[in-house]
FIKOLZA-1660 file (N, C-alpha, C; in steps of 0.1 Angstrom, whole numbers, plus 5000, padded with zeros to 4 digits):
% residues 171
   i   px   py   pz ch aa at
   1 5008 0402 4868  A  X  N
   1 4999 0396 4879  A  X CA
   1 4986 0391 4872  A  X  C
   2 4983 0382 4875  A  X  N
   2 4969 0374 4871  A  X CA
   2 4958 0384 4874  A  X  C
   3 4945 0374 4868  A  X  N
   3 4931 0386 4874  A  X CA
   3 4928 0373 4879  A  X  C
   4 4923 0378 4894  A  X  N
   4 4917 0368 4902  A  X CA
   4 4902 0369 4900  A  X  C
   5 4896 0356 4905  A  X  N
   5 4885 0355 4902  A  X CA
   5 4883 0368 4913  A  X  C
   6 4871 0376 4910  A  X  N
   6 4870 0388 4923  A  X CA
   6 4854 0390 4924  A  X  C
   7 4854 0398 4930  A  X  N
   7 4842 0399 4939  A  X CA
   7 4845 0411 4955  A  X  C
   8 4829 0416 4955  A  X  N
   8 4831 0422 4966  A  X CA
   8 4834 0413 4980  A  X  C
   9 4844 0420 4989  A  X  N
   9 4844 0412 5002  A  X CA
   9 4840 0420 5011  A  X  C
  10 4831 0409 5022  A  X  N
  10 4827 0416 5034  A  X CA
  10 4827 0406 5045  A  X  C
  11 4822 0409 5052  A  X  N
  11 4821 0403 5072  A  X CA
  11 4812 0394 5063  A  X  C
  12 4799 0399 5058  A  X  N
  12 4790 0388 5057  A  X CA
  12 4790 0380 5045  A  X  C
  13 4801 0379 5041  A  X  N
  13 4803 0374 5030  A  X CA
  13 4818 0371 5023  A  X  C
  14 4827 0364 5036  A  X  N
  14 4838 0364 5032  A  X CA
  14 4843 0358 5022  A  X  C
  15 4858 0364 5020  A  X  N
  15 4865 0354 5004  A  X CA
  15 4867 0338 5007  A  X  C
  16 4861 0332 5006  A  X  N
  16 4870 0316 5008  A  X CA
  16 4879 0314 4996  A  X  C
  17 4893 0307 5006  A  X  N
  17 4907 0305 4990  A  X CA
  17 4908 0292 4997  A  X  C
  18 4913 0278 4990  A  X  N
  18 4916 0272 4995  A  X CA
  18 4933 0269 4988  A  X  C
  19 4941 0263 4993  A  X  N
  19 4952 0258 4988  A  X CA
  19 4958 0243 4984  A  X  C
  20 4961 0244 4973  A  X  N
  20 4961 0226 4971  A  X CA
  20 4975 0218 4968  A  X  C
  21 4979 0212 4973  A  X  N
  21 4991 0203 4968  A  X CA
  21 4988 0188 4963  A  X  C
  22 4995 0182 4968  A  X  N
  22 4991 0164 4965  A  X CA
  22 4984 0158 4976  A  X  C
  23 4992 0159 4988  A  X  N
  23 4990 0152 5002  A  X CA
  23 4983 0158 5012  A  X  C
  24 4986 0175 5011  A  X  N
  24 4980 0183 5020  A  X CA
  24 4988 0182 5032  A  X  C
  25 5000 0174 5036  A  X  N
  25 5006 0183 5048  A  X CA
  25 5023 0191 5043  A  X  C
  26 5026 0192 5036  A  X  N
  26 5036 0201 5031  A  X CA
  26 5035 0218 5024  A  X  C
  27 5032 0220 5012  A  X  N
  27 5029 0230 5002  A  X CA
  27 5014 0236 5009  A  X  C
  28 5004 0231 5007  A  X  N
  28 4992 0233 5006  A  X CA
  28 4990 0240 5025  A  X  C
  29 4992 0230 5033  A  X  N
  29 4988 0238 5051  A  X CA
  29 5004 0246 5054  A  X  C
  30 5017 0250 5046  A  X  N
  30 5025 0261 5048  A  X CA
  30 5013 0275 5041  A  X  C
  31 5008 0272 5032  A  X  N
  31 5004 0285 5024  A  X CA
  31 4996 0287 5029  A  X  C
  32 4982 0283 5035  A  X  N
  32 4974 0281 5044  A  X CA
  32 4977 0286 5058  A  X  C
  33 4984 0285 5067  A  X  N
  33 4990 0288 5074  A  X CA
  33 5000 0307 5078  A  X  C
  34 5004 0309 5064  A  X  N
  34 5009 0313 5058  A  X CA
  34 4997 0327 5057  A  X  C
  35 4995 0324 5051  A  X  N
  35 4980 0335 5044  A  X CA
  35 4972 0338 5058  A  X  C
  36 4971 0328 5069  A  X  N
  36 4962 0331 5076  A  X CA
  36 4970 0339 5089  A  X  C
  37 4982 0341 5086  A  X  N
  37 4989 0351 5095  A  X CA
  37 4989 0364 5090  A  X  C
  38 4991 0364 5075  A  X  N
  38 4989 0378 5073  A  X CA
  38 4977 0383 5069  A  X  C
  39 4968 0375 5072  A  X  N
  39 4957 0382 5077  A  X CA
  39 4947 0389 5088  A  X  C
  40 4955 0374 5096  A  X  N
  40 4956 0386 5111  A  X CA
  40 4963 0392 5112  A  X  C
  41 4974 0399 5108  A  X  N
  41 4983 0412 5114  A  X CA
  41 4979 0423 5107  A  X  C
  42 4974 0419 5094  A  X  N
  42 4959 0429 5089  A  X CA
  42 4947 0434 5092  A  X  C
  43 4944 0424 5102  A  X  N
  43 4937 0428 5114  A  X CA
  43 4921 0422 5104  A  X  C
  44 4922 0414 5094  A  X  N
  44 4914 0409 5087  A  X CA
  44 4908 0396 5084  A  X  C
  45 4911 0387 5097  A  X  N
  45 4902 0376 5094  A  X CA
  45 4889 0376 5095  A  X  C
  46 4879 0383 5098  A  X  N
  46 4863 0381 5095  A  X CA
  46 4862 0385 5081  A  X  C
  47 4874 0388 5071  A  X  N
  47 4869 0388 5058  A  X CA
  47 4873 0376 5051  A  X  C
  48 4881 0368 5060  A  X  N
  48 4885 0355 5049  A  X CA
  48 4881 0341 5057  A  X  C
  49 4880 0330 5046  A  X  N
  49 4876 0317 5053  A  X CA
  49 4891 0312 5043  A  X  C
  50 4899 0305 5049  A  X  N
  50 4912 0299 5042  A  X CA
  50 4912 0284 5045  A  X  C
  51 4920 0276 5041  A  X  N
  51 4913 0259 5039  A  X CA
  51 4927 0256 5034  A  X  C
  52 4932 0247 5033  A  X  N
  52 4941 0236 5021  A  X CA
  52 4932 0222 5019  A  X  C
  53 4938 0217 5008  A  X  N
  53 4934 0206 5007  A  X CA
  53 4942 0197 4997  A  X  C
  54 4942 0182 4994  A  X  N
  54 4955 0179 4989  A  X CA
  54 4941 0168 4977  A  X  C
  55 4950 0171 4964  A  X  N
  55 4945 0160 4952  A  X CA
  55 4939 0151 4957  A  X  C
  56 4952 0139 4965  A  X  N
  56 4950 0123 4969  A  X CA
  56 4950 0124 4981  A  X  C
  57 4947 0112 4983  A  X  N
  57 4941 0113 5000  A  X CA
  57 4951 0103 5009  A  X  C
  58 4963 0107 5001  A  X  N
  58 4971 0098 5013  A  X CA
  58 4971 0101 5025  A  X  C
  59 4971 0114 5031  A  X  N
  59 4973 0116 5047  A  X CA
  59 4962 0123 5050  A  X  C
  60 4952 0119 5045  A  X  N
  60 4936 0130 5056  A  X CA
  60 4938 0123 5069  A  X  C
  61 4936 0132 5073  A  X  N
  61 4933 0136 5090  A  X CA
  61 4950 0139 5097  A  X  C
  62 4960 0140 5092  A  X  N
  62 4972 0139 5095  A  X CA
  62 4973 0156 5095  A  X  C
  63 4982 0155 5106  A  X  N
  63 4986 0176 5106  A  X CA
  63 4999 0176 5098  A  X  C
  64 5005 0188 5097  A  X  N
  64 5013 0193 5086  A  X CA
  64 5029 0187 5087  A  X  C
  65 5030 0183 5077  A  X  N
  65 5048 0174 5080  A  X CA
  65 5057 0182 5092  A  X  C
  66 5063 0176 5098  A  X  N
  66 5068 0180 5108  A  X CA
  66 5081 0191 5108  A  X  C
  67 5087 0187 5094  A  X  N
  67 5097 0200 5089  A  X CA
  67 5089 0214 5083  A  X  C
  68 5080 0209 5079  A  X  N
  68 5069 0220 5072  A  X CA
  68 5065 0228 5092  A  X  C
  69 5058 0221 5102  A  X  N
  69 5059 0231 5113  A  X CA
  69 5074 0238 5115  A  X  C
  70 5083 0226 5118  A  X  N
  70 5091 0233 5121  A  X CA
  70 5098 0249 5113  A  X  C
  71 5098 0246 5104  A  X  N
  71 5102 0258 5092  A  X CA
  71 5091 0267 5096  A  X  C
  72 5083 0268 5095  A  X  N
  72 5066 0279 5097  A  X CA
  72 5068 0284 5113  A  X  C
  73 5070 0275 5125  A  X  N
  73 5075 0280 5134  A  X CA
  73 5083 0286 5136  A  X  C
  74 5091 0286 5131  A  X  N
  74 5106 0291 5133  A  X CA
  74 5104 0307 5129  A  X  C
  75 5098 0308 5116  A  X  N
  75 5090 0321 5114  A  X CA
  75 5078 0329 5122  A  X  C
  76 5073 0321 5135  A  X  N
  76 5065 0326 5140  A  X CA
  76 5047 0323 5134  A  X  C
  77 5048 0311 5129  A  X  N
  77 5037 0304 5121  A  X CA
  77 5028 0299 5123  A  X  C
  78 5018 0291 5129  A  X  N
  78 5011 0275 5135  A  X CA
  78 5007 0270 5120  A  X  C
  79 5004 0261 5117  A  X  N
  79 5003 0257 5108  A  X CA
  79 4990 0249 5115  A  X  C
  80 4976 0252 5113  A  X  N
  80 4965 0247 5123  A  X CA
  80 4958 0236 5116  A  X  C
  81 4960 0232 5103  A  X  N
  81 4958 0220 5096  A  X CA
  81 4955 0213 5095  A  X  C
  82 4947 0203 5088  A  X  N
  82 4946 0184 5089  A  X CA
  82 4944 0180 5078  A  X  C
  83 4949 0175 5070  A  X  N
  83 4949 0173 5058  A  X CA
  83 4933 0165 5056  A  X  C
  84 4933 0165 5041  A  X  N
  84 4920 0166 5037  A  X CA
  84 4921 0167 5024  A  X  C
  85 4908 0153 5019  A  X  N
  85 4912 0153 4998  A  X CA
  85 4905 0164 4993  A  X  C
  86 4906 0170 4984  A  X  N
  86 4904 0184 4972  A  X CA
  86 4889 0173 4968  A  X  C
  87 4879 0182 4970  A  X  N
  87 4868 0172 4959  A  X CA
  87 4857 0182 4952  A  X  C
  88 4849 0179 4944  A  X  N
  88 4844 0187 4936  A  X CA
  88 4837 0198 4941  A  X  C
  89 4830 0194 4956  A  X  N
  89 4820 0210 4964  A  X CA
  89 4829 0217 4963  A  X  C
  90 4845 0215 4964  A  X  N
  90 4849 0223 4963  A  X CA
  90 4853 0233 4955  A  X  C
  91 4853 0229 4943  A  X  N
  91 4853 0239 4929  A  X CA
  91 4839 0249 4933  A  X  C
  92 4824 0247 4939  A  X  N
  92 4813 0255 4941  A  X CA
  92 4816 0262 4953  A  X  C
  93 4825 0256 4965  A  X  N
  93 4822 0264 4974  A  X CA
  93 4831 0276 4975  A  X  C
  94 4846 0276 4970  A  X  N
  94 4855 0283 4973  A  X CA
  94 4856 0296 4962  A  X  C
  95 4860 0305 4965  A  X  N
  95 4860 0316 4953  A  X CA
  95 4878 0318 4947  A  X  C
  96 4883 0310 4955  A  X  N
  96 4898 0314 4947  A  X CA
  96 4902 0301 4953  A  X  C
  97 4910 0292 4942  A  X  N
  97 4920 0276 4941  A  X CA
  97 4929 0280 4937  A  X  C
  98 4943 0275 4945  A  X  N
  98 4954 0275 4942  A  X CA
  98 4961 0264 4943  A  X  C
  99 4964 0261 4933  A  X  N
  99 4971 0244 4934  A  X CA
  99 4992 0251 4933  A  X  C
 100 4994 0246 4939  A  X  N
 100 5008 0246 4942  A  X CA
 100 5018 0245 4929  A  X  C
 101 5017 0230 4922  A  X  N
 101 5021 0228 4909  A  X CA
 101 5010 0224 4897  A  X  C
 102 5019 0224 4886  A  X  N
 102 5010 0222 4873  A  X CA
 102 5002 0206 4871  A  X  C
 103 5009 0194 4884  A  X  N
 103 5000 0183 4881  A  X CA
 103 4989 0184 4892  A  X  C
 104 4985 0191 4899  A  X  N
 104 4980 0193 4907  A  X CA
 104 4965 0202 4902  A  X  C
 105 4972 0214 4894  A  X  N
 105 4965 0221 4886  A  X CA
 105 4956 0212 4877  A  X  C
 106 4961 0202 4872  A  X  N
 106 4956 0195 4861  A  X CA
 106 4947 0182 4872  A  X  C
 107 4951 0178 4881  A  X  N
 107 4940 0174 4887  A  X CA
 107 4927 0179 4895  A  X  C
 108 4927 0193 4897  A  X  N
 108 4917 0201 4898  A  X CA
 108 4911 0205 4885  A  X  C
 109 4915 0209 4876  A  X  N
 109 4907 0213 4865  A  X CA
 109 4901 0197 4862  A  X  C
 110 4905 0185 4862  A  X  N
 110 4902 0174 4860  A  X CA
 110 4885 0172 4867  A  X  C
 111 4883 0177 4881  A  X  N
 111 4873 0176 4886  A  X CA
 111 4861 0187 4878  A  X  C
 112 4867 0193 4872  A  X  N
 112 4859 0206 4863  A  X CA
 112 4857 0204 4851  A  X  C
 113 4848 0189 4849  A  X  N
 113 4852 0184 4838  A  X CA
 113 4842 0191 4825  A  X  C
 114 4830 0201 4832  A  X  N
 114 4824 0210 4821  A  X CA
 114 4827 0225 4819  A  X  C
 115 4841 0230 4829  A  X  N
 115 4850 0242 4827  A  X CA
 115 4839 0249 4833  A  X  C
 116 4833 0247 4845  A  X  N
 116 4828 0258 4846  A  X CA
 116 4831 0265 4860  A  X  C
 117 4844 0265 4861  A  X  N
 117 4851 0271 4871  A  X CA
 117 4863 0272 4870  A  X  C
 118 4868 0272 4857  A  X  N
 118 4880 0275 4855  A  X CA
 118 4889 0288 4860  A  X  C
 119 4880 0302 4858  A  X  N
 119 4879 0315 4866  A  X CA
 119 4886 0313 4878  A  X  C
 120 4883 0307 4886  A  X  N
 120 4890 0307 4901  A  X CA
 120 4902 0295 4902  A  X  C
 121 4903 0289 4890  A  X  N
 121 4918 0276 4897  A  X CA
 121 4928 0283 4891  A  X  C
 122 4937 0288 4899  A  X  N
 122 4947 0294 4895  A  X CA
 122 4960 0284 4902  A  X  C
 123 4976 0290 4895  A  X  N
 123 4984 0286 4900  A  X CA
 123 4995 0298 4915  A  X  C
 124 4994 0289 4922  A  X  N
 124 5001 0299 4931  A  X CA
 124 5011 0308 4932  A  X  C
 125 5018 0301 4920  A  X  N
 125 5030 0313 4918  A  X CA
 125 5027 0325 4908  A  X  C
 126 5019 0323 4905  A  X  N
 126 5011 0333 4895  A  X CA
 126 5013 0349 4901  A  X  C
 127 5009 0348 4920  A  X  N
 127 5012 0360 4929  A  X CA
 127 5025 0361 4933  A  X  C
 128 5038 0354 4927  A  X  N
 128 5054 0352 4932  A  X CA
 128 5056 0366 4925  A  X  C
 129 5062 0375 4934  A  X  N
 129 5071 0385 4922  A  X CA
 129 5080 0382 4918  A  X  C
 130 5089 0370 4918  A  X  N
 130 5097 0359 4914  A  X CA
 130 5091 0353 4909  A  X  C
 131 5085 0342 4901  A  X  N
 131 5076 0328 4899  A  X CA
 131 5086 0320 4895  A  X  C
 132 5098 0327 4891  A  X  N
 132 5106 0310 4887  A  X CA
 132 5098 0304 4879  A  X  C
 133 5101 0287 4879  A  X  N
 133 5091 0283 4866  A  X CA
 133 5074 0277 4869  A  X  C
 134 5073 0288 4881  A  X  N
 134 5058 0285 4881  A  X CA
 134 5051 0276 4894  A  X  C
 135 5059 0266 4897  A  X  N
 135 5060 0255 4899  A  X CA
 135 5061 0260 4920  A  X  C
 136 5053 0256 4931  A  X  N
 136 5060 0259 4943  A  X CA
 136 5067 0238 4946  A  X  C
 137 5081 0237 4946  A  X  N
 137 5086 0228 4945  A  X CA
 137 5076 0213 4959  A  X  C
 138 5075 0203 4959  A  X  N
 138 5078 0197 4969  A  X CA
 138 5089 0195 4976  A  X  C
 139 5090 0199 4987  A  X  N
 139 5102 0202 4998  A  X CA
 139 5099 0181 5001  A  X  C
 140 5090 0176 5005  A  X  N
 140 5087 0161 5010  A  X CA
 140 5102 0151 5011  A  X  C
 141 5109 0148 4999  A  X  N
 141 5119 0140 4999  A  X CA
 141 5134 0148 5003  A  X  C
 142 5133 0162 5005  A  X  N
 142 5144 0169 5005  A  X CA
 142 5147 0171 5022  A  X  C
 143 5157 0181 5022  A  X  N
 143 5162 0185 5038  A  X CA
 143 5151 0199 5038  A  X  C
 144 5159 0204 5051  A  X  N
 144 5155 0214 5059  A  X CA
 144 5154 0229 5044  A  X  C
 145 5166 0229 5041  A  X  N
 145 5166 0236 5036  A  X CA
 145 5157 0240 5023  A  X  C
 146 5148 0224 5011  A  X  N
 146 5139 0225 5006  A  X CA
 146 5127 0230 5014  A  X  C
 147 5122 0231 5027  A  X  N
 147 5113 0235 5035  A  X CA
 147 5117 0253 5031  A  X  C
 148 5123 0252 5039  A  X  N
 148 5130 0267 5039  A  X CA
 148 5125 0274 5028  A  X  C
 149 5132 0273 5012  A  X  N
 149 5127 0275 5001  A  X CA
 149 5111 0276 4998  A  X  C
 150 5107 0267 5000  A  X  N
 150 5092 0270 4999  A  X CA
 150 5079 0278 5012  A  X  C
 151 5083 0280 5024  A  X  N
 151 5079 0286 5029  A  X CA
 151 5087 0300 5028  A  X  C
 152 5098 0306 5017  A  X  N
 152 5097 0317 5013  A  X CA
 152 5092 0320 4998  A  X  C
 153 5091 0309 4992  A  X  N
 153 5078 0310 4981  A  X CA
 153 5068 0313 4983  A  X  C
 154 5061 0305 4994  A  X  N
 154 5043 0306 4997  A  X CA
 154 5045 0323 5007  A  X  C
 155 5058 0327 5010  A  X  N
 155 5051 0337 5019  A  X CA
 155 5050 0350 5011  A  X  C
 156 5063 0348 4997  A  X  N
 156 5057 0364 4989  A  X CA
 156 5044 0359 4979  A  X  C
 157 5042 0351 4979  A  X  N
 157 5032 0348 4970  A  X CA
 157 5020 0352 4982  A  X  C
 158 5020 0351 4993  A  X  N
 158 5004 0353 4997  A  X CA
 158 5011 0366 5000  A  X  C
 159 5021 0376 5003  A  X  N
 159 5018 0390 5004  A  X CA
 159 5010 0399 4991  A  X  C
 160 5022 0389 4985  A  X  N
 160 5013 0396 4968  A  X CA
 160 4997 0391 4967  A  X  C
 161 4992 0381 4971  A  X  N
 161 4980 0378 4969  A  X CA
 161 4971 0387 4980  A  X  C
 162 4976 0390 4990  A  X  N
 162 4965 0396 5001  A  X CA
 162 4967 0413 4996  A  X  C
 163 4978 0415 4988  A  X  N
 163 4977 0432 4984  A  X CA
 163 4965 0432 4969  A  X  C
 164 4966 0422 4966  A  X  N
 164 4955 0422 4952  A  X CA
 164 4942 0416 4956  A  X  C
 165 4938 0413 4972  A  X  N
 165 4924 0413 4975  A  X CA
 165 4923 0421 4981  A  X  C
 166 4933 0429 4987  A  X  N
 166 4927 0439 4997  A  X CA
 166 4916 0447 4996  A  X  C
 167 4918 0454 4980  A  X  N
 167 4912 0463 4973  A  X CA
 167 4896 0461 4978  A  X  C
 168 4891 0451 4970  A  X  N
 168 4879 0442 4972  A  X CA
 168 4871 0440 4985  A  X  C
 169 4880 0446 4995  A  X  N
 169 4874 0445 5007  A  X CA
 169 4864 0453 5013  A  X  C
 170 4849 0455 5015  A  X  N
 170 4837 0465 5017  A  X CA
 170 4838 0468 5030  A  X  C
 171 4847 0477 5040  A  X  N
 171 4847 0477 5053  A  X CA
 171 4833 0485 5062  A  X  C
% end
């Protein structure tokens, strides 16, 4: 398991994570979506602020691909989303980045161009008890079934990720 960037969490001072892909309606608002359910069934959203956001700005303002709801629904999901480009406030505002894949990664660290936030850009699969090669695939050109696969990527990866903040939490 990685060391996340960490910190006390509280009501008045919650964790913000954001999640990153390329476009922001596939990878990035499943994991998003994703994370912010099992936060409520933890009964813990006044400790989190959760976000996605995508490298390039092909689809800002666009909600989440329509196989990406459907797959997330199907699990009992909303995917509440609008896509939106990754930009530098955000390296200062957020306390944990997770970029989906390694070009994605390399385009966030790119915005960090004096490393001084390297501590919190992590890779997503880093929390996979699986990781495979690291990488959560783009489902975009594929069928139903690439959706499928990656919304059970993003969903052990944020169980694993919400048991390694839980700790952190000042109730």
């Amino acid at each position: 398991m990685t060391e996340t960037y960490h910190r006390t969490i509280s009501k008045e001072n919650p964790y913000k994570l954001v999640f990153v892909c390329l476009g922001n309606i596939c990878r990035s608002p499943t994991a998003e979506g994703v994370f912010i359910h099992k936060v409520r069934e933890a009964g813990l959203e006044n400790y989190f602020y959760i976000d996605s956001a995508g490298t390039a700005a092909y689809h800002v303002g666009e909600s989440a691909n329509s196989k990406s709801q459907a797959t997330a629904n199907k699990h009992g999901i909303h995917l509440p989303s609008k896509a939106r480009k990754f930009e530098y406030a955000d390296l200062e505002e957020f306390d944990l980045i997770l970029a989906m894949d390694s070009e994605n990664f390399k385009n966030i660290k790119t915005l960090d161009r004096k490393n001084r936030f390297s501590d919190k850009i992590k890779m997503m699969r880093e929390f996979d008890p699986n990781p495979g090669d690291g990488e959560v695939p783009d489902p975009y050109y594929g069928g139903l079934e690439g959706f499928e696969n990656v919304f059970q990527v993003l969903n052990r990866s944020c169980e694993a990720l919400l048991e390694e903040l839980e700790p952190l939490i000042e109730k």
